[in-house]
Each structure stands twice: as structure tokens, then as C-alpha cells.
C-alpha positions as CSV (number, residue, x, y, z in Angstrom):
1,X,176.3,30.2,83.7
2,X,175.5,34.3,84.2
3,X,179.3,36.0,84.7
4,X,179.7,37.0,88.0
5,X,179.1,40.9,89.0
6,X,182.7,41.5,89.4
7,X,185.9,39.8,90.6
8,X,186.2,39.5,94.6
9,X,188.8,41.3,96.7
10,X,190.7,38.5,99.2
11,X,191.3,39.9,102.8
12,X,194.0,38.2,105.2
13,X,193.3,35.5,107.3
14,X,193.1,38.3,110.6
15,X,190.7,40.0,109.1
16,X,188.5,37.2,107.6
17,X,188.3,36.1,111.4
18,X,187.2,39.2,112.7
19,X,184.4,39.5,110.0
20,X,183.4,36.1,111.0
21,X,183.2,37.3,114.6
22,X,181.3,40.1,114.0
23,X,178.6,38.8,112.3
24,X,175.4,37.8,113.6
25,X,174.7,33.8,114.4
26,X,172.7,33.4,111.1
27,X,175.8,34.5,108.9
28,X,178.6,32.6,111.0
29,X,180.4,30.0,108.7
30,X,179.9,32.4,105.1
31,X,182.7,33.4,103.2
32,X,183.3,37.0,102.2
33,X,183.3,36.3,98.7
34,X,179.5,35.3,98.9
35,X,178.7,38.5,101.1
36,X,180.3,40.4,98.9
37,X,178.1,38.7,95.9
38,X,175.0,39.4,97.7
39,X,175.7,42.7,98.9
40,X,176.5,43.8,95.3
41,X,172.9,41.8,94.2
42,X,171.5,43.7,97.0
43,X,172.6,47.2,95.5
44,X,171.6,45.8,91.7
45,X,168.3,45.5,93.4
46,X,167.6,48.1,94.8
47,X,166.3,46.6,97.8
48,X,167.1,49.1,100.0
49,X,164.4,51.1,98.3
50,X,161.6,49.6,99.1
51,X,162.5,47.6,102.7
52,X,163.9,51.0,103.9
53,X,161.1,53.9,105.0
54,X,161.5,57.2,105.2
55,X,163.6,57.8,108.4
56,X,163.8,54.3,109.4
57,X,166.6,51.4,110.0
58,X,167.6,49.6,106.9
59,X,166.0,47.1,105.6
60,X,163.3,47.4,108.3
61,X,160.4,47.6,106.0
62,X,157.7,49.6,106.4
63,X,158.0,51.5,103.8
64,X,153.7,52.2,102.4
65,X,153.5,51.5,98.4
66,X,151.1,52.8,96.5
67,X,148.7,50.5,94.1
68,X,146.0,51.2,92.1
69,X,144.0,48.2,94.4
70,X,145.6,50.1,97.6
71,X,148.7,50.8,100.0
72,X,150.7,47.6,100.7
73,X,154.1,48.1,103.3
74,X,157.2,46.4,102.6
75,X,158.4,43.9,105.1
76,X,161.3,43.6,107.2
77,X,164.5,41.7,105.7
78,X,166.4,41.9,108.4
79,X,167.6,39.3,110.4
80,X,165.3,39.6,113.1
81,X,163.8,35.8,114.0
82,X,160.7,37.3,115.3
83,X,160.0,40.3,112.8
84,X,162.5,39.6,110.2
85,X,163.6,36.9,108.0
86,X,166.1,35.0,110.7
87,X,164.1,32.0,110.7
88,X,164.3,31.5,107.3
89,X,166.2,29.0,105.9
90,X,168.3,29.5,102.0
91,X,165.1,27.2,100.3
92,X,162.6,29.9,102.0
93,X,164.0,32.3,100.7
94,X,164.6,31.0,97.1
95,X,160.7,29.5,96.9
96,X,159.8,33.8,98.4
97,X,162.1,35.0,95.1
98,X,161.6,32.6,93.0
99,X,157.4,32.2,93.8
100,X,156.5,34.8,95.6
101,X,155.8,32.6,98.9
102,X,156.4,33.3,102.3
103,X,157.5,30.6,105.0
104,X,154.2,30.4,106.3
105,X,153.4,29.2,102.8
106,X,151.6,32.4,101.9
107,X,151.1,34.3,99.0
108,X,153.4,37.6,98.3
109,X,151.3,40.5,97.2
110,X,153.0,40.8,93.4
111,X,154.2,44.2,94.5
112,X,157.5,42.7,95.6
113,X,159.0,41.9,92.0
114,X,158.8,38.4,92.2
115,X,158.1,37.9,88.9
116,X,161.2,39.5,88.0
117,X,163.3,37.8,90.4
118,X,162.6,34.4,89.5
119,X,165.0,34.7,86.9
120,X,168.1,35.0,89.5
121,X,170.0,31.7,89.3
122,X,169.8,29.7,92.5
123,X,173.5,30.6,93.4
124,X,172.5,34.2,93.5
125,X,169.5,34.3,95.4
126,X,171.9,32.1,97.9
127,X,174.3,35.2,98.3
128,X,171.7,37.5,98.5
129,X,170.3,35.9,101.6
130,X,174.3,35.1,102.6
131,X,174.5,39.0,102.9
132,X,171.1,39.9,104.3
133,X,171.8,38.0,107.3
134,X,174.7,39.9,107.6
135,X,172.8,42.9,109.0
136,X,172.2,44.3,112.4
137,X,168.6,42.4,113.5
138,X,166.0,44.9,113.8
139,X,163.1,44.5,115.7
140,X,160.2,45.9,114.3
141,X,156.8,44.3,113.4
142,X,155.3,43.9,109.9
143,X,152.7,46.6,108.9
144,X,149.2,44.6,107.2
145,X,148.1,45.7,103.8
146,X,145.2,48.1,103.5
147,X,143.4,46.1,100.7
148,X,139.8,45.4,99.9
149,X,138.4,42.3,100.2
150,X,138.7,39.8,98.6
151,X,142.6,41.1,97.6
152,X,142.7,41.3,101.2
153,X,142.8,37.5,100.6
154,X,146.1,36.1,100.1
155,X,144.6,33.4,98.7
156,X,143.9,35.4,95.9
157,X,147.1,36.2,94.5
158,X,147.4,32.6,93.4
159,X,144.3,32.9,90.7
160,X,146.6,36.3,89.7
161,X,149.6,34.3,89.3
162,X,147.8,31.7,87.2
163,X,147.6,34.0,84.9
164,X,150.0,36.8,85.0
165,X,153.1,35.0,86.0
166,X,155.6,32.8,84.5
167,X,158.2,31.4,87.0
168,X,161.3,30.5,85.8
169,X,165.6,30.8,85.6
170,X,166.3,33.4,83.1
171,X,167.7,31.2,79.8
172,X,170.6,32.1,77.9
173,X,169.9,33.2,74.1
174,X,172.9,31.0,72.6
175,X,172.5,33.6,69.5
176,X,173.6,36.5,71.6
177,X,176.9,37.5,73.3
178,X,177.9,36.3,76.8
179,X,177.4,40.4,77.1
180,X,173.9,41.0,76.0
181,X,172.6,38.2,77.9
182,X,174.6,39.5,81.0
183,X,172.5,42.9,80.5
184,X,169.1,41.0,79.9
185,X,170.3,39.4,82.9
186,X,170.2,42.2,85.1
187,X,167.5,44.0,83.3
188,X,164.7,41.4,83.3
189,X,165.9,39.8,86.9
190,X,167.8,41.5,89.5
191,X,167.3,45.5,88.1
192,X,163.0,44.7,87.1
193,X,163.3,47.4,85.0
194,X,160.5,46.5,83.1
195,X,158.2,46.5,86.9
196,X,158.4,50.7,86.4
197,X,159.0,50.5,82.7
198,X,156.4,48.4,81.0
199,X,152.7,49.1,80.9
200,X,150.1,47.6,83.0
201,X,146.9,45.8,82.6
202,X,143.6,46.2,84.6
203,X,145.1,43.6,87.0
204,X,148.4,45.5,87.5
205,X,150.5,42.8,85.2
206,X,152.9,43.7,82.9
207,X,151.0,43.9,79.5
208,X,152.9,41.4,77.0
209,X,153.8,42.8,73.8
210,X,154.8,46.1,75.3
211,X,158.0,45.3,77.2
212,X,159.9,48.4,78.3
213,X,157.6,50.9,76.3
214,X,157.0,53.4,78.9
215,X,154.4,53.4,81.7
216,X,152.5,55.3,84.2
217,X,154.7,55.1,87.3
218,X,152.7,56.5,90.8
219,X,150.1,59.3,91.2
220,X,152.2,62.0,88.6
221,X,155.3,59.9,87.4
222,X,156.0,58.5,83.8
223,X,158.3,56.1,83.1
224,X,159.4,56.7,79.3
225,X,160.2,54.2,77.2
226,X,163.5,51.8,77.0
227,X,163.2,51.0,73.1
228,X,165.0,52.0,70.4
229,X,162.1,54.5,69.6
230,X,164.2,57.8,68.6
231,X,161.1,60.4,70.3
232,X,160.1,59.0,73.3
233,X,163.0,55.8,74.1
234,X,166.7,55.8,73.7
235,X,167.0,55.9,70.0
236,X,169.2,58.3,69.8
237,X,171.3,57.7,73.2
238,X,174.7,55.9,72.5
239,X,175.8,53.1,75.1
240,X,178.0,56.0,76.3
241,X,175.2,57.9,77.1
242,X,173.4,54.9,79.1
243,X,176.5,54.1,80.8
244,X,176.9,58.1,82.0
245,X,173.1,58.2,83.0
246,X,173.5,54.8,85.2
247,X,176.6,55.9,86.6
248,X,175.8,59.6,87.5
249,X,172.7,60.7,86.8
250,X,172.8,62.4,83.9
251,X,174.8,62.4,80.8
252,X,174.4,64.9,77.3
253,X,170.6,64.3,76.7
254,X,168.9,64.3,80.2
255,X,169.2,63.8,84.2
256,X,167.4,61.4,86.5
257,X,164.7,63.3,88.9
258,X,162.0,61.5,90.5
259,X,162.0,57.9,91.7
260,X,164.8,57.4,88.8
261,X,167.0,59.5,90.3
262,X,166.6,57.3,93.9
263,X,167.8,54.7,91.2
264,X,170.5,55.7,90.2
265,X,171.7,57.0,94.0
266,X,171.0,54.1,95.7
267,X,171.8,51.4,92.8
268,X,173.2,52.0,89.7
269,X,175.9,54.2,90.5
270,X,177.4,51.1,92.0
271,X,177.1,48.2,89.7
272,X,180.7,47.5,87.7
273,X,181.4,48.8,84.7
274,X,181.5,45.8,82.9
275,X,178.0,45.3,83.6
276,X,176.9,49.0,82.9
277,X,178.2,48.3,79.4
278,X,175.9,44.9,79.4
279,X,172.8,46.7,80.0
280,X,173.7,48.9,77.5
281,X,174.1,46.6,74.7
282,X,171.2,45.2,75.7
283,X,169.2,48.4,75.8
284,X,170.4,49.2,72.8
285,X,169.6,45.9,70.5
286,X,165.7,46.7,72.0
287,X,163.9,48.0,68.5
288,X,161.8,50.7,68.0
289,X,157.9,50.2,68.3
290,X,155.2,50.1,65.3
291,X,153.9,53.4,67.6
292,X,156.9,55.1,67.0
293,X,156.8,58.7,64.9
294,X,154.1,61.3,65.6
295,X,151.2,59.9,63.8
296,X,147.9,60.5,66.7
297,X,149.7,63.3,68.5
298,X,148.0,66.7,68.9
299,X,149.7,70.2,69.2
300,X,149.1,73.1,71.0
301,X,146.9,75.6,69.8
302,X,148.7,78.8,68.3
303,X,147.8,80.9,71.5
304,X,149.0,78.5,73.8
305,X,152.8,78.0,72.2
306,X,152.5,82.0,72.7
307,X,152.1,82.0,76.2
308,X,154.5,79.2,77.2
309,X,157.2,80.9,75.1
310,X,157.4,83.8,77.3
311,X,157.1,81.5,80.1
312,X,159.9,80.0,79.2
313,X,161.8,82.7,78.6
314,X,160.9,84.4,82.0
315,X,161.8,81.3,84.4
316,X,163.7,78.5,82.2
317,X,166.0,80.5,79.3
318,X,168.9,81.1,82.5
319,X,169.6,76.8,82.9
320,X,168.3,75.6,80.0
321,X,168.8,78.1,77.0
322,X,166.7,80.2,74.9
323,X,167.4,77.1,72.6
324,X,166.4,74.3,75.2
325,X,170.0,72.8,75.0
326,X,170.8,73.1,79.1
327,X,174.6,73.3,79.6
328,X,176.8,70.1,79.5
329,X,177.3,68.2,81.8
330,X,175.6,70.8,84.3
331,X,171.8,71.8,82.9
332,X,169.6,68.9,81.3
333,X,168.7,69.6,77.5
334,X,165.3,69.8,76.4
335,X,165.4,68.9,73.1
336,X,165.1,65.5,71.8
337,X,164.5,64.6,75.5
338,X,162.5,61.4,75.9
339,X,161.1,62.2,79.3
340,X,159.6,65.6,78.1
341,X,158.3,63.8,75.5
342,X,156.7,60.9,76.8
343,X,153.2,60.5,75.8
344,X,152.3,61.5,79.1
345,X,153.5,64.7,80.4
346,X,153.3,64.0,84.1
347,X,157.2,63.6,84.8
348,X,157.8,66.9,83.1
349,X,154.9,68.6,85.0
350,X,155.9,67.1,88.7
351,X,159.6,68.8,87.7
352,X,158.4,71.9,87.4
353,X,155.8,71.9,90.2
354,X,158.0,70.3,92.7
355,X,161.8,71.3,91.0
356,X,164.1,68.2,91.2
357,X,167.8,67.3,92.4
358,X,169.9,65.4,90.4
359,X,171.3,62.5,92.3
360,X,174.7,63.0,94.4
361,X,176.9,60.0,92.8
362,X,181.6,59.4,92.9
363,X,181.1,60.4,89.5
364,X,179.0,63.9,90.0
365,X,178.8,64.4,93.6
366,X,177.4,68.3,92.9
367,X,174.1,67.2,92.8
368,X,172.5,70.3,91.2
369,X,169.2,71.5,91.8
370,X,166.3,73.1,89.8
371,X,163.7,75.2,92.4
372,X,160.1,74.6,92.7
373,X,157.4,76.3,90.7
374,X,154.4,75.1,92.4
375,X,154.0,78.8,93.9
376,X,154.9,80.8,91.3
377,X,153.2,79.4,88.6
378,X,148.9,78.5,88.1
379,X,147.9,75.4,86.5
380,X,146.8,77.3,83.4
381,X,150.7,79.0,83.0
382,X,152.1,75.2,83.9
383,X,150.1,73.7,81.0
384,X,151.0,76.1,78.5
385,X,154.7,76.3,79.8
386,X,154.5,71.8,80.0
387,X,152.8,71.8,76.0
388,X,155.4,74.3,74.8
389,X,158.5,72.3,75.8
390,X,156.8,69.6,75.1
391,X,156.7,71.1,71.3
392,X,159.7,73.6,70.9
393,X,162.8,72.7,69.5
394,X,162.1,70.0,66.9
395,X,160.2,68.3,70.4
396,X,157.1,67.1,69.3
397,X,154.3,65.7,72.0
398,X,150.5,65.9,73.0
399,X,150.0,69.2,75.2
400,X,148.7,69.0,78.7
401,X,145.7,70.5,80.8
402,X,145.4,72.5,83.5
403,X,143.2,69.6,84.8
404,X,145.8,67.5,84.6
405,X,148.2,70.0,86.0
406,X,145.8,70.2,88.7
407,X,145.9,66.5,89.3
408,X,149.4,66.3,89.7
409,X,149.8,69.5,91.9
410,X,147.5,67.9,94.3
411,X,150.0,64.8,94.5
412,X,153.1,67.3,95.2
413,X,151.3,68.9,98.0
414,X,150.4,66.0,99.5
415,X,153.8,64.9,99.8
416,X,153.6,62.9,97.0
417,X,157.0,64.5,95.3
């Protein structure tokens, strides 16, 4: 058995009836204890994400995600029987999770992480679907995805799941705590880490061997590593410090920005404590890769570390130091950051074009912000400012390009930030 999420609160009988009447006709008959499960699932998710666009009612899909093979929209989860999932019975659902198959007995495009979710128990994906049909029904249609032929094709998805996915519970390692397999749990099911986290093949797989070892997330995104690597992963992160970036958004070495930092405001803030410190010991018993260490990387040339030093001390020394450490607990560090120094410098780059906001969570709701750079700084200054962070400090990472400054920059004015 996985351990529950968390213990469930009991309400009085009065108010257990009026939940009952308020919800719609799909829910009627549930108890609160398996809403309560799903919603929780729902938020370890990150559902929301994904089924909610920009603007629009929750869990309404619509929402366009990018591929490399072209823009597929998320559908509507709501419990809508003509646009939404109200016709769907518990084993639809499950064989959609567990498969990635519709009711129409269609193929899911592998952009909804059904080959992460296969590992949620059966009980699980039950409460899920208990709580999604909890919502208010919207009624809004299903946008088609903008594919090529012959991915246009449903049909073709099944030759990609022959041999890119492995369906299948998630099994206990009897050789590992009740603890760790919690967190491996949640990492390699519900939280599909490893969809952002892990590298890709030509075919837009995860790439075996290279679990959780950093990977190209979006048009100008990078996801660093999750290994024990001590450069470029969480080698030198306690399971304190995982726990505080989860839970707020930032801890002693970094903060979230980006699509991590929707993570952590829409997800991770919530999940219990108990199972923060799961993903954490799991996290942490991830070793370092063979890659590891600075072996292949290039440095800046002499002239270039010249220029981005007094870059840095005319826009960044006032946040983060003439020394890169930030303030505690209120300005990221730069040094012996994994996200600067990522073997791509994309993340680092979109900050400083497009400035970030640290998530708004209970546990830091200032939610500071850094400004914008895009107008104030050329892709020649960017580059030399990116490959001197990226090399100050004890840092040590390949520099970047104005042409690949330029690349990015085209993303952030696009609306790509």
C-alpha cells in the first residue's frame, strides 16, 4: 500500500449533508474523505496547470502546449457531459491515466503525462475522478491539435507507445523505507517530475539512463538536474533546503522563476509535510552522474569575464552582492547555483531578459521581484553578463552567445515568458 497524503478532517453530520447537496449529480453519494484525497492528488498534480488557460475557468482546458512536433490544447476535465469528462465512468478514467485512452477508445497525445500516471494505485486515480466531478460543469468545447500528418493520426501514438512506454502500478522497493518509496511515489507518478526533468529523445520520450538529469524545458527554459551532481543537481542542497524550495519558493541556495515557480504556487506549497520530507529523501538518495565535474566545459575568453564584471556590478551588485551571495531568505545566491549553472544557460538568460517573481506561498507571501533587462541590455552585454555568472564565484559553466541570447529574447517578446 502507498501511505495516504495526509490524515482527513471529519465534518458533522449537517454539514456532510449540505456538501452532498451541493454537489453536482456525478459526485452525489462520495464521501468527503475521498474528495478530499483527490483534491489533494489534484494539487500534487498540478492539474490545474495545464487544464486551466490563461484567463479561463478551471479545469476548462484549452490551455495551447508547445511540442517540438507542434501545439497540442489541453482538454476540459470538468464535469461537463457534453465537453467535459461527465460521461465518464471511474474505469474511463483509470484506462485514460493509466493508458492514455480516451472513452472513445482513442489514443492520448503523450503530452498529458500518462506515462507518469500509470503509476497511481487504482484507489487514487478513483479519488481523483471522486473530486473532479466535484466541480462547477463548464461548457466549453475541446480545441483539435495542430499536428502534421501522420501525428495528426491518433492512431499513431500507439506505434509511440510500443516503444516509449511502460504501463504499470508503481512497485514498492522492499529495500527502501516506507518513506523513500512514498517520495518515489510522488515523484515518478502523481508530481512527473522527471516529464520537465529528464532529457528527451528525437521522439519526445524520456531518454533511459538519464532520469532526472536536467533537460531542455520550452522555447528558452532549462530544467537543471535532480541528481546528487554537486555543480549542476542538488548535491549540495540538504533535505532542508528541498523541503524550503517546495514549500515557498526559495530557500538559502536559489528561488523558483519560470514554469517552476507556477510549481511551486499552484502545487507544492500545498502537499503535507510529511510528504515534502519523502521527496526529499528520495531526491537526495539520487547519485551523482559519470558527467559530473567540469571535464568538456569551455570558459569565457579573458575580455569577456571583463565586460560582464562591470555589468554586473552596474545592474546586479544591489540584490545579489559584489560577491554573488544575494541576501537570505530575500535575494537568490549566485554561487554554487545549479540553475546558473546548468549546461544550458537559457533559464539564466530568460531571468535577466524577462526579470522573474518569486512565487506568493503561506510560507513567503512577499513574492519579491527582480525587473526586466530586455530593454536595457543588447544581446552582446547579456552574453557576457550570462558567461560571467555563469563563471564568477567558484561557478564554473560553458558561456553563452549573443545568438543564443537572441534566440531567447525572441521567445520573451513573443510572449513566451
Amino acid at each position: 500500500m502507498i501511505p495516504r497524503p495526509h490524515a482527513m478532517k471529519f465534518l458533522p453530520p449537517a454539514a456532510l449533508l449540505g456538501l452532498a447537496l451541493s454537489l453536482p449529480a456525478a459526485a452525489q453519494g462520495t464521501s468527503y474523505a475521498s474528495i478530499e484525497r483527490g483534491r489533494y492528488l489534484v494539487k500534487a498534480g498540478d492539474c490545474a496547470a495545464c487544464h486551466t488557460d490563461d484567463g479561463g475557468r478551471p479545469f476548462a482546458g484549452g490551455r495551447a502546449i508547445g511540442t517540438p512536433f507542434g501545439t497540442i490544447y489541453s482538454t476540459n476535465i470538468t464535469p461537463d457531459r457534453a465537453t467535459g469528462i461527465g460521461q465518464w465512468s471511474e474505469p474511463n478514467f483509470f484506462r485514460a491515466m493509466h493508458y492514455g485512452i480516451r472513452r472513445d477508445g482513442k489514443h492520448l497525445y503523450p503530452a498529458f503525462p500518462y506515462p507518469w500516471f500509470t503509476k497511481l494505485s487504482r484507489d487514487d486515480v478513483a479519488a481523483i475522478k471522486t473530486y473532479l466531478d466535484t466541480l462547477q460543469p463548464v461548457r466549453q468545447w475541446n480545441k483539435p491539435p495542430e499536428l502534421p500528418w501522420p501525428l495528426s493520426v491518433r492512431e499513431a501514438v500507439a506505434a509511440w507507445n510500443a516503444m516509449n512506454f511502460h504501463p504499470g502500478n508503481y512497485r514498492i522497493d522492499p529495500d527502501k523505507s516506507a518513506q523513500w518509496n512514498r517520495g518515489a511515489y510522488l515523484v515518478e507518478g502523481a508530481g512527473h517530475c522527471g516529464a520537465c526533468h529528464t532529457p528527451s529523445n528525437f521522439l519526445g520520450a524520456s531518454k533511459e539512463g538519464k532520469r532526472l538529469q536536467g533537460n531542455d524545458y520550452g522555447d528558452s527554459w532549462f530544467a537543471p538536474g535532480l541528481t546528487s551532481n554537486l555543480k549542476d543537481g542538488l548535491g549540495s542542497w540538504s533535505a532542508e533546503d528541498i523541503v524550503a524550495f517546495l514549500k515557498t519558493g526559495s530557500n538559502a541556495k536559489t528561488a523558483a522563476a519560470g514554469p517552476m515557480a507556477q510549481v511551486v504556487k499552484d502545487s507544492t506549497q500545498y502537499l503535507s509535510d510529511a510528504d515534502l520530507d519523502a521527496i526529499a529523501a528520495y531526491l537526495k538518495d539520487i547519485p551523482a552522474t559519470s558527467s559530473e565535474g567540469n571535464r568538456g566545459v569551455n570558459s569565457p575568453d579573458d575580455a569577456a569575464v571583463s565586460r560582464g564584471e562591470a555589468l554586473y556590478a552596474d545592474n546586479c551588485t544591489g540584490c545579489h552582492m559584489e560577491n554573488g551571495a544575494g541576501l537570505p531568505q530575500v535575494f537568490p545566491s549566485l554561487t554554487g547555483n545549479s540553475a546558473v549553472q546548468a549546461s544550458r544557460a537559457d533559464s539564466v538568460t530568460h531571468v535577466i531578459l524577462a526579470g522573474a517573481k518569486i512565487p506568493a506561498t503561506s510560507g513567503k507571501p512577499t513574492g519579491l521581484s527582480m525587473p526586466a533587462f530586455n530593454h536595457k541590455l543588447n544581446d552582446d552585454e547579456i552574453a557576457d553578463l550570462v558567461s560571467y555568472i555563469r563563471n564568477a564565484w567558484g561557478n564554473h559553466a560553458s558561456p553563452t552567445s549573443a545568438a543564443e541570447v537572441a534566440k531567447v529574447r525572441k521567445t520573451v517578446e513573443h510572449g513566451g515568458g
